[in-house]
N, C-alpha and C positions, 0 to 999 in steps of 0.2 A: 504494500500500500504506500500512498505517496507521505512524505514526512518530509515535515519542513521546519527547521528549527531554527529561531532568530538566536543573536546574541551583540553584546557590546550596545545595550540601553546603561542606561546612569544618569549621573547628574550633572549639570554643566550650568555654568552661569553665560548670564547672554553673553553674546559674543563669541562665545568660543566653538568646539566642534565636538563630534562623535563620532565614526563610522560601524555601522550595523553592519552586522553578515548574515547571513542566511543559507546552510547547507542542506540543501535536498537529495532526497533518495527518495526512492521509488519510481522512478520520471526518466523519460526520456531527458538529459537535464539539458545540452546542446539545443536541441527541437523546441524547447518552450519557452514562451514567453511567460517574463517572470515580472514583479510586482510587487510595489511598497503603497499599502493603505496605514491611513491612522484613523486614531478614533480620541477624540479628547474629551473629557469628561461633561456631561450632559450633552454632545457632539453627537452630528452624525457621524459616518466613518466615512472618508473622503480620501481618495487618489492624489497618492503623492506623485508616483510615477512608475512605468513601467519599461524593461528594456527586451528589445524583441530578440529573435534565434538572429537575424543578422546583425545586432548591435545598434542597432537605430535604438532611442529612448526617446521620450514626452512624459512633462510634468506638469504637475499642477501650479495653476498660477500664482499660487501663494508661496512655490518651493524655486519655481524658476530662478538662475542666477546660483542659485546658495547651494543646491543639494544636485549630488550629482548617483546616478547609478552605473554600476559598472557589472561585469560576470567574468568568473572563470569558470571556462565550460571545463577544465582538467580535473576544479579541485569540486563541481558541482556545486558551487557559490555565487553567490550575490553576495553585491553591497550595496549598503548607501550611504556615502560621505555626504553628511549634514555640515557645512562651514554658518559662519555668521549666525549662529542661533538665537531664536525671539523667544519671550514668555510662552508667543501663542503655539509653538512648536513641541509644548507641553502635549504628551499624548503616549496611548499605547499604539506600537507601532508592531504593524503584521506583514510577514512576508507569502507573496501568493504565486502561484504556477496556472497557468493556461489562459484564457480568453474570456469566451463565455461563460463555463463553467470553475468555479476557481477552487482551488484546496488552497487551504490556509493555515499559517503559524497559529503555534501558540501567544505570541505575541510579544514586546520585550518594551520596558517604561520604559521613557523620555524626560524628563523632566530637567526644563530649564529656570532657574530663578534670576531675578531682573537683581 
């Protein structure tokens, strides 16, 4: 079955950074496109950004500029280097696999303080 496991959430005061990982099994992990949602408290959950099987990525426009996605199709990884971090970038953060249908992390906090 497919697993996806987040890691490197914490604590960060604004301004500074984090980089999330995300290693899948179960998955074709090259073939999919892969995927950072969050969800912040009384929030809906909203599309940070996704990076496709050729490397192409689109974010959301509240992450654009600042947070970048990247893949190793060797190590079956994701990341997502968060730079310049805001209060409102407070949030749990979930790594996802496919398109329409999505499997999803467990999910790993964010949490920035001003």
């Amino acid at each position: 079955q497919v697993q996806l496991v987040e890691s490197g959430g914490g604590l960060v005061q604004a301004g500074g950074s984090l980089r999330l990982s995300c290693a899948a099994s179960g998955i074709i992990f090259s073939r999919n496109t892969m995927g950072w949602y969050r969800q912040a408290p009384g929030k809906q959950r909203e599309l940070v950004g996704r990076i496709f099987s050729s490397g192409n990525t689109n974010y959301g426009d509240s992450v654009k500029g600042r947070f970048t996605i990247s893949r190793d199709n060797a190590k079956n990884t994701v990341y997502l280097q968060m730079n310049s971090l805001k209060p409102e970038d407070t949030a749990v953060y979930y790594c996802t696999s496919g398109v329409t249908i999505l499997d999803w992390g467990q999910g790993t906090q964010v949490t920035v303080s001003s």
